[in-house]
C-alpha positions as CSV (number, residue, x, y, z in Angstrom):
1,X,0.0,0.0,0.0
2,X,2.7,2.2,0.3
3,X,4.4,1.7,-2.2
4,X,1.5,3.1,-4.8
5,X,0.3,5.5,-2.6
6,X,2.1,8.3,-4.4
7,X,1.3,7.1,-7.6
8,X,-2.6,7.5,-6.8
9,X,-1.5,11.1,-4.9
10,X,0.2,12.0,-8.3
11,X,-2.8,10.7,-10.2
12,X,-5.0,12.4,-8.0
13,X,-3.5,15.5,-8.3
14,X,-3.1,16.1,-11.7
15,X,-6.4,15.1,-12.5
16,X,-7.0,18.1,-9.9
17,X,-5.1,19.9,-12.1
18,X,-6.3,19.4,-15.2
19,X,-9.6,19.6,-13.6
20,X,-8.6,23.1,-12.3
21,X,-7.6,23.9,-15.5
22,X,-10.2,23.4,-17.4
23,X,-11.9,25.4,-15.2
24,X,-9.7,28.2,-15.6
25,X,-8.9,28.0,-19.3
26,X,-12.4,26.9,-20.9
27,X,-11.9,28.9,-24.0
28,X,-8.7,27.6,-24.8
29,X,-10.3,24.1,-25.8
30,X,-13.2,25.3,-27.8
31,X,-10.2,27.3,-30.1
32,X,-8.4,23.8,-30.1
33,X,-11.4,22.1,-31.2
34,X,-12.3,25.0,-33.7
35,X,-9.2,25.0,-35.3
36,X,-9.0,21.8,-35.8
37,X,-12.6,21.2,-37.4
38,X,-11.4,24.6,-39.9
39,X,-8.3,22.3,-40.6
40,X,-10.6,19.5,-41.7
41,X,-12.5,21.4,-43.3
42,X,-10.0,23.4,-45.8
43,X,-8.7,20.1,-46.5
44,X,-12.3,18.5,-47.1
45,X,-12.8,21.8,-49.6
46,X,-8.9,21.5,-51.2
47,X,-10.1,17.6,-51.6
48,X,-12.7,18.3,-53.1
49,X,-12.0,21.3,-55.7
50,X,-8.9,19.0,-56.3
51,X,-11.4,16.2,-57.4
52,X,-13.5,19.0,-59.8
53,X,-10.6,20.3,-60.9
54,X,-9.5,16.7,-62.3
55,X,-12.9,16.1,-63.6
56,X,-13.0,19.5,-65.2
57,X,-9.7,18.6,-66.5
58,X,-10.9,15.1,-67.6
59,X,-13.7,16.6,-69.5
60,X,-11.8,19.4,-71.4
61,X,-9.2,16.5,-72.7
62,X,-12.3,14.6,-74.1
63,X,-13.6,17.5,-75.7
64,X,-10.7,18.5,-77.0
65,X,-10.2,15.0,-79.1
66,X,-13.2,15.3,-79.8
67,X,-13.0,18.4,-81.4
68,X,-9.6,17.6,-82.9
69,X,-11.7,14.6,-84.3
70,X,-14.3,16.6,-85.5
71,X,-12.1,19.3,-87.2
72,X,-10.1,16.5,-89.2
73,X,-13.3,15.6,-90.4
74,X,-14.9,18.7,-91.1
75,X,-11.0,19.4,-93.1
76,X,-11.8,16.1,-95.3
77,X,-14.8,16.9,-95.9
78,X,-13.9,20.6,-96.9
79,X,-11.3,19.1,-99.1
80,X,-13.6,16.7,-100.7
81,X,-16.0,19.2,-101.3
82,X,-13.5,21.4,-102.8
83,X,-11.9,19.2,-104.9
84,X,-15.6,18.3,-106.4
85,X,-16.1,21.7,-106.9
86,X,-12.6,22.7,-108.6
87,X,-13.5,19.4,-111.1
88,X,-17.2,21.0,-111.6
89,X,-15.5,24.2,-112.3
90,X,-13.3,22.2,-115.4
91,X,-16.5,21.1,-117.0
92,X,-18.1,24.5,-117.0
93,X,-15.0,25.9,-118.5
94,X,-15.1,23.3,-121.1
95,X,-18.4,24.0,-121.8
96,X,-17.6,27.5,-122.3
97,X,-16.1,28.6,-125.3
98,X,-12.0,29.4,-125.1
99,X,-10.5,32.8,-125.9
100,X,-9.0,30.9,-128.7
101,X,-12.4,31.2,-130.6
102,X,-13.1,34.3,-129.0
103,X,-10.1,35.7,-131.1
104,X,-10.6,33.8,-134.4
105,X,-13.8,35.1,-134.4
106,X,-13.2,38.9,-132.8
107,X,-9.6,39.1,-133.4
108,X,-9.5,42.0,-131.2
109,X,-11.6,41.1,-128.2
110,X,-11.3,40.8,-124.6
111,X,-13.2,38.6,-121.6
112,X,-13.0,39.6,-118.1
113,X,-14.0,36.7,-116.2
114,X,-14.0,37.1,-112.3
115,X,-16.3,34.7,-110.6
116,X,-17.6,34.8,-107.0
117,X,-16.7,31.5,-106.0
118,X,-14.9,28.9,-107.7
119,X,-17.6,28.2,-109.9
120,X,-20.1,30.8,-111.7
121,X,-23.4,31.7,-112.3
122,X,-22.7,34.1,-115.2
123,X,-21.5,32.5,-118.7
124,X,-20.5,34.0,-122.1
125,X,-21.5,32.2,-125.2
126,X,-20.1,32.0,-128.5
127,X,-20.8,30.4,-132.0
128,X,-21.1,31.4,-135.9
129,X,-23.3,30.0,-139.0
130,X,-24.3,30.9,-141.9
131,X,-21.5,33.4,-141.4
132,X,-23.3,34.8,-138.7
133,X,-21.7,35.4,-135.1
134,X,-23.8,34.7,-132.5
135,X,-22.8,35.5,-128.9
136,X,-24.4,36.7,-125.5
137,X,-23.4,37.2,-121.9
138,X,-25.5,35.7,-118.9
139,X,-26.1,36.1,-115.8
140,X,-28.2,33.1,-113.7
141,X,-29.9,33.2,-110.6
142,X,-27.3,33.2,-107.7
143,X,-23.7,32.3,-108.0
144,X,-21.4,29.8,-106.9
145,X,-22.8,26.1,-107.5
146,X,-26.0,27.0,-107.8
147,X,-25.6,29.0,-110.2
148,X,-23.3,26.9,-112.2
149,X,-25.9,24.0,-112.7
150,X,-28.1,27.1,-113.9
151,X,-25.7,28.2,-116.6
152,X,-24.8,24.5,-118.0
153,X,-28.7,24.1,-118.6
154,X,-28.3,27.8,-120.4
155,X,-25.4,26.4,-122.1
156,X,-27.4,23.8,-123.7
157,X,-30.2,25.4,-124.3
158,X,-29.0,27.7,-126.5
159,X,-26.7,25.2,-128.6
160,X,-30.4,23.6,-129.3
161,X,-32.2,26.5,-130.4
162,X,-29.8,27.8,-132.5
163,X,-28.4,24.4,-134.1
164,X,-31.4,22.0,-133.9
165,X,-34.2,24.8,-133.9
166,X,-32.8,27.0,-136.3
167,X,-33.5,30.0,-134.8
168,X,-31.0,33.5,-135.7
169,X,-33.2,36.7,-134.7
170,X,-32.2,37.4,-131.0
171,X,-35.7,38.1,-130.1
172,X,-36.9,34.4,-131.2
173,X,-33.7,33.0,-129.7
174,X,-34.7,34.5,-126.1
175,X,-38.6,33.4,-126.5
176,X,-38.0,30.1,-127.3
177,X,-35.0,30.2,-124.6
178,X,-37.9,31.3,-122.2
179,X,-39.9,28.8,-123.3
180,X,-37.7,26.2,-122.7
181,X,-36.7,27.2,-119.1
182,X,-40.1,27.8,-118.2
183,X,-40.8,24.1,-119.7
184,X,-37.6,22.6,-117.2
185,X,-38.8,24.5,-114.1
186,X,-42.2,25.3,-114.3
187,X,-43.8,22.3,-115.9
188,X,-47.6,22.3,-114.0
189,X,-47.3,19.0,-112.6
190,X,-46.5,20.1,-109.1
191,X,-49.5,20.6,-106.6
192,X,-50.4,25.1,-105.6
193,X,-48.7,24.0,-102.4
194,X,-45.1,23.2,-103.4
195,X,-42.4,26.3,-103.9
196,X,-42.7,28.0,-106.7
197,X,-38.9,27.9,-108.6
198,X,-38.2,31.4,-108.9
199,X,-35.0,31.5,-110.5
200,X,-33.8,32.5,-114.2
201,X,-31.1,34.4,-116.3
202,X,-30.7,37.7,-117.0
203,X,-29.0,38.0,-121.0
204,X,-27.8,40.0,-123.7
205,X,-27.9,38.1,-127.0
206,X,-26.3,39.3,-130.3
207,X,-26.0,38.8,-134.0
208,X,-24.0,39.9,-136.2
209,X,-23.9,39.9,-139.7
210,X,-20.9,39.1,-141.6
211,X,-21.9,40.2,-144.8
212,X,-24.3,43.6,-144.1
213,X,-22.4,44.9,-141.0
214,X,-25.7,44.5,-139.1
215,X,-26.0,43.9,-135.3
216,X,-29.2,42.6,-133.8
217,X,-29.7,42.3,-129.7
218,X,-32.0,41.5,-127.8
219,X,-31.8,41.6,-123.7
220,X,-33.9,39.9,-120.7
221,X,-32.9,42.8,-118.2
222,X,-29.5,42.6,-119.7
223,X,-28.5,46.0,-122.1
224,X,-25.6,46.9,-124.6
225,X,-23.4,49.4,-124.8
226,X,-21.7,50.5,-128.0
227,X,-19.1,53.6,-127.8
228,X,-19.3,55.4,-131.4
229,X,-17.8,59.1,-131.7
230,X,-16.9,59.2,-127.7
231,X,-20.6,58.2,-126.9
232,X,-22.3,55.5,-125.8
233,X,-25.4,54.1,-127.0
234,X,-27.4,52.2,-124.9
235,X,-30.2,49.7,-126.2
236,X,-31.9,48.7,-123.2
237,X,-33.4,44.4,-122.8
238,X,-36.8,44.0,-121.8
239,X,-37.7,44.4,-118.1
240,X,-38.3,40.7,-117.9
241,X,-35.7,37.6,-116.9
242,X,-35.7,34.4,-118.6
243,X,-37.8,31.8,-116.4
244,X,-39.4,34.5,-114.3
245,X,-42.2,35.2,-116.9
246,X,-45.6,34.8,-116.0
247,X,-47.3,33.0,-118.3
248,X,-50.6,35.6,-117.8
249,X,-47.6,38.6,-118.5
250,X,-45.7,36.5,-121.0
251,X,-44.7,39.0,-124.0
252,X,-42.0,38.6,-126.9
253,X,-38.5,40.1,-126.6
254,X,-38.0,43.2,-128.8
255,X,-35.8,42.7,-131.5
256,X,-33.2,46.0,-132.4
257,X,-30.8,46.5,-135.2
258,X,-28.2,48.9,-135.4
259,X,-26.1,49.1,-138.6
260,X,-21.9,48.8,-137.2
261,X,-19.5,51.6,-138.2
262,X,-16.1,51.0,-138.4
263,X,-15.0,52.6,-135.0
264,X,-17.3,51.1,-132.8
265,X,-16.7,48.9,-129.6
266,X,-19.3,46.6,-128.3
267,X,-19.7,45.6,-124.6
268,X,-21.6,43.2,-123.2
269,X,-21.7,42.4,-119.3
270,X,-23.9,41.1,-116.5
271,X,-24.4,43.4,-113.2
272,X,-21.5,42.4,-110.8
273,X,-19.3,45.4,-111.7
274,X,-21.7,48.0,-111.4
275,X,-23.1,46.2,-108.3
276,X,-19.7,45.2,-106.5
277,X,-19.1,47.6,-103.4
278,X,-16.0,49.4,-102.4
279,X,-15.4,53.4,-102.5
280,X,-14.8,55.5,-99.6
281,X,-18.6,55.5,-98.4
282,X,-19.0,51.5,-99.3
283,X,-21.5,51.9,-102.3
284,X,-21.9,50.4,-105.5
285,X,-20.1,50.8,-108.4
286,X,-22.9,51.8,-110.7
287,X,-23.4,52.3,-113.6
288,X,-22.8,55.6,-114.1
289,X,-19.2,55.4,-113.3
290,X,-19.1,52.5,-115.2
291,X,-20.2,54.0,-118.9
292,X,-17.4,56.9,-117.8
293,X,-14.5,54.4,-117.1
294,X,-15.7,52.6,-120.6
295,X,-15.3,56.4,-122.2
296,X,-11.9,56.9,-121.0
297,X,-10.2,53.0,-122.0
298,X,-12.9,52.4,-125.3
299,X,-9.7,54.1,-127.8
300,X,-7.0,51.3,-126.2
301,X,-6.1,48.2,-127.3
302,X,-8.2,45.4,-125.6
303,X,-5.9,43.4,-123.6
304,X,-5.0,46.8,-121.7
305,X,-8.7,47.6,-121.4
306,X,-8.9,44.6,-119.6
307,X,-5.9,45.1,-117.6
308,X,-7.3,48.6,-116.5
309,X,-11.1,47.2,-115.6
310,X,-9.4,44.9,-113.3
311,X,-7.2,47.6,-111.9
312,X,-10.3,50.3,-111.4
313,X,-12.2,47.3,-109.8
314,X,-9.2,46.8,-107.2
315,X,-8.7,49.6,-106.4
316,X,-12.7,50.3,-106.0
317,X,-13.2,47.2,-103.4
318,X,-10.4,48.6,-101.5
319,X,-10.8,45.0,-99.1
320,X,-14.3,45.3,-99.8
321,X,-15.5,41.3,-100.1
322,X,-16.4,40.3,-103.9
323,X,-20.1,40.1,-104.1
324,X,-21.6,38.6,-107.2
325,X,-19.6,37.0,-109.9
326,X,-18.3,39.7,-113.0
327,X,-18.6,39.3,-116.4
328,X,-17.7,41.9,-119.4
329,X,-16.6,41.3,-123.3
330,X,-15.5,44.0,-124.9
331,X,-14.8,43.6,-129.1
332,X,-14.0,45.8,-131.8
333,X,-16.7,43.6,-134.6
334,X,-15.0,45.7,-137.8
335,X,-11.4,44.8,-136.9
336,X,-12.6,40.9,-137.3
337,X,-12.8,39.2,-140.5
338,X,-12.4,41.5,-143.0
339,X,-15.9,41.6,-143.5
340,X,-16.5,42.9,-147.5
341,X,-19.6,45.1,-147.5
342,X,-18.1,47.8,-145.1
């Protein structure tokens, strides 16, 4: 017994002490204990934004395969598409005729050609019979593919009506042109609640007569300009597009002759130039300022005209992005052929 005896004093008395001390230092374990729960509980938050933080992580690595997935096909694709387009572009510009023929049959002649896209929606056109020249600029609906289908159709259309059909007044050729389209797109079968097909051509068609000198045109909202003495003369088409004729409005094109002289220059063109935006104030061309810039190049040799319409339309866009496909042909007709009744 005595031997533990100060054992259970020493027991006894610091459990006194402790006892007193907790009485005399209370606060000192509620800041232990709240300390140590804000310890567990920054770690518990660390933890845990450490886990979203990985899943976030997780997540941005799968999208971004993904993505990188997705972009590698989208770049095929683009690629296939492309390369389908550049092959459709070949065939329309086989179809078309070459500026070889262009210069055997205008020996001083020039074609400014500046689609949209890679393909185009405006065409020029060229044959002769019966020495005749027959030749027109068109402009189909829309640009791009769409257009392109639209000016192959045109393409064939007018080889039929002018070698199979016979047909050599300009007027007649764009009836029966008119005709024909309508008969494509507009054939009556489909029910009042399908869509209507509202697109056509706007063209300039012209003959010209080897043997009298004599020009015929007619236009579907499509004009001519020929420069004669330092002015222009303007024969207006008829305010009506191929394929969008009613058949309650339909009328014939007006035919119009004008006898050449041995100065004159010819244009033809669709509406991209005039319409292309650029300038300081981001307006159109026009085609007032067009008819001027003709004025000024009509007396140069056609290769620099050409050269000088590209540069004026450069210079006019000014960044500006191209907004319709551009078509003009300009041609001296008396420098060609050596035609004899002149």
């Amino acid at each position: 017994m005595s031997i533990c005896f100060p054992n259970i004093l020493h027991t006894a008395h610091r459990s006194g002490y402790l006892f007193l001390f907790w009485q005399t230092q209370p606060a000192y374990f509620v800041y232990v204990a709240i300390v140590l729960l804000l310890i567990l509980l920054l770690f518990h938050y660390r933890t845990r934004n450490l886990r979203i933080a990985n899943q976030i992580l997780r997540e941005k690595e799968i999208a971004s395969k993904e993505i990188a997935r997705q972009k590698e096909e989208l770049t095929l694709k683009n690629r296939s598409i492309t390369d389908s387009i550049n092959y459709a572009k070949r065939i329309q510009m086989a179809m078309m005729p070459s500026d070889k023929i262009f210069s055997r049959l205008f020996s001083d002649s020039f074609i400014y050609y500046k689609p949209k896209d890679i393909v185009s929606g405006d065409f020029y056109w060229i044959n002769e019979k019966n020495d005749k020249i027959f030749f027109a600029v068109a402009d189909c609906t829309g640009h791009g593919v769409p257009g392109a289908f639209m000016s192959i159709i045109g393409f064939e259309l007018l080889r039929n009506i002018i070698f199979t059909q016979q047909l050599e007044e300009p007027a007649s050729i764009l009836d029966q042109l008119n005709s024909d389209f309508t008969a494509i797109f507009h054939d009556g079968s489909r029910s009042p609640n399908e869509m209507t097909f509202r697109d056509g051509m706007d063209i300039g068609f012209c003959v010209i007569d080897k043997k009298t000198s004599l020009l015929e045109f007619a236009g579907a909202f499509s004009p001519i300009y020929i420069i004669r003495n330092n002015s222009i003369i303007e024969i207006k088409g008829n305010r009506s597009s191929i394929g969008l004729i009613d058949e309650k409005e339909k009328e014939s094109f007006s035919n119009h002759q004008i006898k050449l002289e041995k100065n004159d220059v010819v244009y033809l063109f669709s509406d991209g130039y005039a319409d292309q935006f650029g300038g300081e104030k981001g307006k159109k061309f026009k085609y007032r300022r067009f008819r001027y810039l003709l004025l000024n190049i009509h007396t140069m040799p056609m290769e620099k005209q050409k050269v000088l319409i590209d540069q004026s339309m450069q210079q006019w866009m000014k960044g500006c992005e191209q907004v319709d496909d551009i078509l003009i042909i300009g041609l001296n007709p008396y420098l060609d052929g050596d035609y004899q009744d002149r």
